[in-house]
C-alpha positions, 0 to 999 in steps of 0.5 A: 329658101328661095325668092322671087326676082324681082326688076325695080324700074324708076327705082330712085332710091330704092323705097319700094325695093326696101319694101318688097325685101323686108317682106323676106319673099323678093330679092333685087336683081335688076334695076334702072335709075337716070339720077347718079345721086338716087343710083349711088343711094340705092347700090350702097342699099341693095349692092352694086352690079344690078343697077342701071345707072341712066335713062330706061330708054337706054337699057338693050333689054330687060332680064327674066323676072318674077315682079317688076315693080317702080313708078313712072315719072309722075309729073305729068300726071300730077296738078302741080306741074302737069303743064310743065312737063314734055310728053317725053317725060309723060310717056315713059310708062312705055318703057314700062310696057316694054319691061313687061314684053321683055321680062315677062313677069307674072306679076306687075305693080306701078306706083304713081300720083292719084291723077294718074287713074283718070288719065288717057296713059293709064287707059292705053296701059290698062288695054296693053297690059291685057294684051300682053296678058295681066288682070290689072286694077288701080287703087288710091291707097293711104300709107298712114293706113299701112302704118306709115306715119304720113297721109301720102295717097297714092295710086297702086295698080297691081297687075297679074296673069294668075288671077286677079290681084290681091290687096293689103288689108288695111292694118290702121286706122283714123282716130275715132274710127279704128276697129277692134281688130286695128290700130290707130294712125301712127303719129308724128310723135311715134315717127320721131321716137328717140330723135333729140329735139335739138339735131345732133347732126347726126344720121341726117338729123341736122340743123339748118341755118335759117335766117333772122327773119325767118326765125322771127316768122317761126316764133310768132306761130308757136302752137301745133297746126297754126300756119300762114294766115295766123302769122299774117294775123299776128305780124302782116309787116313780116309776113311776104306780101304774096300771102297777104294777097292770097286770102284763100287756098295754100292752106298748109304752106308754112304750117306746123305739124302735129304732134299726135297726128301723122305727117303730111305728104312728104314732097322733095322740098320738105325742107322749105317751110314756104312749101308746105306743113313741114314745121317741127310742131314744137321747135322753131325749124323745119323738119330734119332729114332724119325726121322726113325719113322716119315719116316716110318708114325709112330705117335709120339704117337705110343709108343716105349718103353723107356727102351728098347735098341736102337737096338731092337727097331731100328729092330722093325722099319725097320721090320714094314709095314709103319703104311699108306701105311697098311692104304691106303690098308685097306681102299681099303680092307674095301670098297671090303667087305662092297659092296659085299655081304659076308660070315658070319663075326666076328662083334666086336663091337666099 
């Protein structure tokens, strides 16, 4: 059997790479990754040798390639912290470009927040990718709609010089709203299967060590999807001042989950309650690593590597493409290259 190259840009950990293997029809052959601590993580997964350990700017010129694949950094793009960013933060998608003259993939596919559909970068890509060739198109896609237990919207934009891009079908489906030949959103409960409710420290499924007061904020709101305004309801002399101002908005900030819902969108601070809807929905303690990992369709044999800090591997978790929803597309992706006849292709043998 052989498979298709495939070149991971902006690979961080190597979510989408995880996706486009377990499909069987994709084998890595080259990737780029500025952060060691995402570079140590994605060669313990995919081997050592191909992966770019530095900034893309960097890389003398891009190998032959079937797909290319990865998402540019998306602060820029991104509500939260759009102002914050240098432009040469928000314009590497042109080294994206410049993989793309150089590898001459027959196909393409960029992962990145919503924003980035309505953004001038996207419009100048969109016209230099048809120059060079590609039918292109971005859609906003929900992971829990693949299976993922977590609603993480994302903008994927597939591009391709055989036709114009084929798409996943939508295989799950809201509760209430799921047809015959679907299934039901994937929960937080079927996420963390098996788990212990007390971590065991193991596999990243560790206890943190949170403070009295912290404790205290925890068990005053006990119940599956209570959060900062019922704590400032029921205890305002521990609730921070900060939210006691703010009467509207942050509506999810230290909330808990649900048990028969999926996860809310896994950010790089998950850890931090003050964050986001990132409260165990029983226990008084944040999700653990494990249980992150398991809303994002990570395997618990994708390695994370033991000695690294909580916070960077937290990062590389709330960067990632969940690891199925890059699957479902790249099964799609396959089935467009094999029934249409191609270019020349990269083969790699199994």
């Amino acid at each position: 059997m052989t498979r298709l190259a495939l070149i991971d840009l902006f690979a961080g950990c190597g979510g989408m790479t995880r996706g486009f293997v377990d499909s069987g029809a994709f084998v890595p052959t080259f990737a780029v990754e500025w952060d060691a601590d995402a570079a140590e993580t994605y060669e313990l997964n995919f081997g050592a040798g191909h992966c770019f350990a530095g900034a893309i700017q960097d890389v003398s010129e891009f190998p032959a390639a079937d797909v290319v694949v990865g998402g540019p950094p998306c602060q820029g793009f991104s509500p939260l912290n759009m102002r914050g960013v240098g432009m040469e933060r928000r314009e590497l998608w042109r080294e994206y470009l410049r993989a793309l003259r150089e590898a001459e993939p027959a196909a393409f596919v960029m992962e990145n927040v919503p924003e980035l559909l309505r953004s001038r970068e996207y419009a100048t890509f969109l016209r230099a990718a048809k120059k060079l060739g590609y039918r292109a198109e971005g859609r906003i896609l929900n992971a829990a709609d693949y299976g993922v237990p977590q609603t993480r919207k994302r903008a994927i934009v597939i591009g391709s010089r055989e036709g114009d891009p084929t798409w996943p079908e939508q295989t799950h489906f809201q509760a209430g709203r799921v047809p015959r030949s679907g299934e039901p959103w994937r929960t937080f409960r079927d996420a963390v299967e098996g788990l212990p409710l007390k971590p065991d420290e193991h596999n990243w499924h560790r206890s943190r060590n949170p403070r009295p007061m912290s404790l205290e904020r925890y068990r005053t709101i006990p119940k599956e999807g209570e959060g900062r305004f019922d704590l400032a309801a029921r205890r305002p002399d521990i609730t921070p001042a900060c939210w006691l101002r703010k009467k509207t908005g942050s509506t999810d900030v230290f909330g808990r989950l649900w048990w028969g819902r999926p996860a809310f969108t896994i950010r790089t601070e998950f850890y931090k309650p003050e964050k986001g809807r990132y409260l165990h929905p029983s226990e008084h303690r944040p999700i653990t690593v494990r249980e992150a990992a398991r809303c994002m369709s990570f395997s618990d044999d994708f390695v994370f590597p033991e000695h690294q800090p909580m916070t960077a591997v937290a990062k590389q978790m709330g960067n990632a493409v969940p690891p199925l929803l890059a699957r479902r597309v790249a099964e799609a992706l396959a089935a467009h290259l094999g029934v249409v006849p191609t270019r020349k292709r990269v083969a790699v043998a199994a």
